[in-house]
Structure formats: C-alpha cells, structure tokens
C-alpha positions in Angstrom: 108.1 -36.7 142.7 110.0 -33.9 140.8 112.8 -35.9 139.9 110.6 -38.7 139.0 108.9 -35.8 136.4 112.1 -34.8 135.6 113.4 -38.1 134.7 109.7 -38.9 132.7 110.5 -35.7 130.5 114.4 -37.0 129.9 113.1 -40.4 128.6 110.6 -38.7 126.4 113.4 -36.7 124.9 115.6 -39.7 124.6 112.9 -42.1 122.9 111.8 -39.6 120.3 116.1 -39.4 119.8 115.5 -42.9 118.9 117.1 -44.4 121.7 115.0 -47.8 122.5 116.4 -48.0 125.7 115.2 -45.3 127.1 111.2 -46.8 126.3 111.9 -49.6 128.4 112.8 -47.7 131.1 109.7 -44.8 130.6 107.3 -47.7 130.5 107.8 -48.7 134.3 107.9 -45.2 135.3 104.2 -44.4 133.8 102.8 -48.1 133.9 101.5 -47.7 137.3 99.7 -44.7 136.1 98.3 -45.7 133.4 96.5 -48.8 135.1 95.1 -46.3 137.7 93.6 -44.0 134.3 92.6 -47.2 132.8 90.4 -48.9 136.0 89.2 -45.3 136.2 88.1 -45.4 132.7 86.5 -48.8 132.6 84.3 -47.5 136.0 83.3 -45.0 134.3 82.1 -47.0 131.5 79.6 -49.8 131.3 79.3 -52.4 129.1 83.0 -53.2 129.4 82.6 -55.8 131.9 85.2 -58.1 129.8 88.2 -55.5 129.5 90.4 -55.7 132.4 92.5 -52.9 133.5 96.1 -54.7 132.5 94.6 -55.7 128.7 93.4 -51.9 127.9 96.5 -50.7 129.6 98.6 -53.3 126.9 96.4 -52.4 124.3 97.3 -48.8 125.0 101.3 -49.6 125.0 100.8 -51.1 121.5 99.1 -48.5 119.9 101.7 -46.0 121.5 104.8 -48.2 120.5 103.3 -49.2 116.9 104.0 -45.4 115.8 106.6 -43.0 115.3 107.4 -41.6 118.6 105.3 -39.1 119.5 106.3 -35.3 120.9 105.2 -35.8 124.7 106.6 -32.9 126.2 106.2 -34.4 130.0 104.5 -37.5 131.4 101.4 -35.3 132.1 101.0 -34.9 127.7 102.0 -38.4 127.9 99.7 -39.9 130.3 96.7 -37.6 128.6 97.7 -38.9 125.3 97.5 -42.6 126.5 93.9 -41.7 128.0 92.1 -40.1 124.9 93.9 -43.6 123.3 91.9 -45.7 125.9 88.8 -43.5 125.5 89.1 -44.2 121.4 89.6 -48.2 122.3 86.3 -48.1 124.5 84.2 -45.8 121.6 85.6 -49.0 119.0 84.5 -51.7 121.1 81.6 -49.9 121.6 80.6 -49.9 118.2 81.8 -52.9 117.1 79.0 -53.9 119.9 76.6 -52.4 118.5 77.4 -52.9 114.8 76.8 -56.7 116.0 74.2 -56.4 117.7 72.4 -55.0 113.9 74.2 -57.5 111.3 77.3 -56.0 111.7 79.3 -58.8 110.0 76.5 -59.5 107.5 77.1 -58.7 103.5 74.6 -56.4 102.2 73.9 -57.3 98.4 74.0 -54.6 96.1 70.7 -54.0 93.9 72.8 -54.8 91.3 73.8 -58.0 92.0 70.0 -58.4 93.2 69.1 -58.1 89.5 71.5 -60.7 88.3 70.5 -62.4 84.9 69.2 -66.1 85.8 69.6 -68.6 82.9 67.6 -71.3 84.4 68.0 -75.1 83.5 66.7 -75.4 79.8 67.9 -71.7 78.7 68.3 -71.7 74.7 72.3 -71.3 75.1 72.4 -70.9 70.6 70.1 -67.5 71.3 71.9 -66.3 74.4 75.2 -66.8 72.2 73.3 -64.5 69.2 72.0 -61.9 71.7 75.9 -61.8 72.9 77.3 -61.7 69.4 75.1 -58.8 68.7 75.6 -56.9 72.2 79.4 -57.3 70.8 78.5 -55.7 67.6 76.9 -52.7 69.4 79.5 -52.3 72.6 82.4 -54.5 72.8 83.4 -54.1 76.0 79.6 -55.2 77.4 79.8 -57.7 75.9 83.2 -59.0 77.7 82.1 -58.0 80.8 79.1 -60.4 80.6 81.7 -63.3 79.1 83.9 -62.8 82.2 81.3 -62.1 84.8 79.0 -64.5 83.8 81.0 -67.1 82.1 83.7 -67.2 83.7 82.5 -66.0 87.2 84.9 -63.2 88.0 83.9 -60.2 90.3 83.1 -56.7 89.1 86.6 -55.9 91.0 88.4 -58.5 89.0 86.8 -57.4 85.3 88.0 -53.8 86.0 91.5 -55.3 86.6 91.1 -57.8 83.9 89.8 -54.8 81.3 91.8 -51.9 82.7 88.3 -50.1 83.4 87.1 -49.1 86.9 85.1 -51.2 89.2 82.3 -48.5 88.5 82.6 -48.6 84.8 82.8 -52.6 84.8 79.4 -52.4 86.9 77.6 -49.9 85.0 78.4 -52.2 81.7 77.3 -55.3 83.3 74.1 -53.7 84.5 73.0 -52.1 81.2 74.3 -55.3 79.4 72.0 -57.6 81.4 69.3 -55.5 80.7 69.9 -55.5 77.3 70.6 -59.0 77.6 66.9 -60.1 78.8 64.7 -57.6 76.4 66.7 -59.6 73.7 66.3 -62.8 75.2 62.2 -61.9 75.9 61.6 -60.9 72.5 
C-alpha cells in the first residue's frame, strides 16, 4: 500500500512535469478509488437516480484533465480534489433541476422590449417619417437607433456594435426615442 502511495505521489510529480505518460498510468492507480467516492457520493444524494457511478467518475476525469495540471501533493489531495469536483457536478445538476423545474430555459422579456412601439396595419408612414426627421434634428443618434432597430430589425446588441455605443446606451436611446416617438405620433 506504501509503495502504491509512493508511486501515486511520483506520477503526480511527473504529470504536472508535463509528462502525459505518466496520467495514463495515475488514472488506473486512483480509478478504482474514485468509483468507490463517487457510488458513495451518489448514496448520499438523492435525486440522482440517472448518474451512474462510471459517468460521474468520467465526468470527474474530464474536468481534471481539461486543466492545467494541478499541484496534488499525494493521491490523498488528489482523490479529495476529485471529490469536492463530484460534489460541484451533483450542486450543478441539482440546479439545473430545479432551474427547470421554474422556466429555467424560458426568455424573460425585458420591460423594455415589453413597451415596444406597435405601428399597426394602417399607420400614417408620411407622419412617422416627419416625427423621425424631427427626433433627427433634436438627437441624431435616436433617431438611428429607431431606423436600425425598428427598420431594419437589428438587436440592441447589434446597434451598439453597429454605432460604436454600448448595449446600455443603445437601449436607453431607443427607450426614450419611442417615447418620444408616440407623444408625437398622439398629438
């Protein structure tokens, strides 16, 4: 068991050297372990009933070996390492859960963008152009943030690109310039 330990700490040495060789033959040498931490861990921890042992103990290996080698000093560090990984993989799936189970993929729309200016069938297009021309004459930039936005149908993300502004600046114009926008077109 002590030269087992021994040999762990070499191949740590060796693998944050660089040498790749000396991973492939750590991995066998702490695999069994790891599988014993993992079926521990997934006992311990319901609502996991479709992660096996062998895919968190994989998913472990990847997050280990997508990184700069870390400085294990022994398999001990090593296999504690790997189980505060596992732990993090659980909390993640765990929230994803629950982030599902509460509109976790759904888009939220911004009150902004709940406020957008409808031009319904039959809007006089010659007095939305004069309202425009005059917002130009007052702020320039507004006024091409509605053309592009609204015209042209670009995001708030793509304007500030477009402009050279930020997203927050392009937002705040095209907030204030549709509210300018519908006193004019209400008058």
């Amino acid at each position: 068991m002590q030269n087992q330990t021994e040999s762990i700490a070499r191949l740590l040495q060796r693998w944050r050297d660089g040498d790749s060789d000396a991973l492939e033959r750590l991995l066998p040498l702490v695999y069994a372990d790891l599988r014993r931490i993992a079926a521990s861990v997934l006992r311990g921890s319901s609502g996991h009933a479709t992660l096996q042992t062998t895919a968190l103990v994989h998913e472990v290996l990847l997050r280990l070996l997508g990184r700069a080698p870390a400085d294990f000093s022994d398999g001990a560090h090593l296999l504690n390492a790997s189980a505060r990984i596992m732990r993090q993989i659980l909390v993640d799936r765990a929230r994803a859960a629950g982030a599902e189970k509460r509109g976790g993929t759904w888009l939220r729309d911004d009150f902004a963008e709940a406020l957008e200016l409808p031009i319904p069938d039959g809007t006089d297009l010659a007095a939305l152009d004069d309202a425009l021309n005059e917002l130009e004459s007052v702020d320039q930039r507004m006024s091409q943030v509605v053309e592009l936005r609204f015209f042209v149908g670009l995001s708030v993300e793509e304007i500030a690109g477009t402009l050279g502004i930020t997203a927050r600046t392009a937002n705040r114009d095209w907030v204030a310039a549709r509210s300018w926008l519908k006193q004019r077109l209400e008058a």
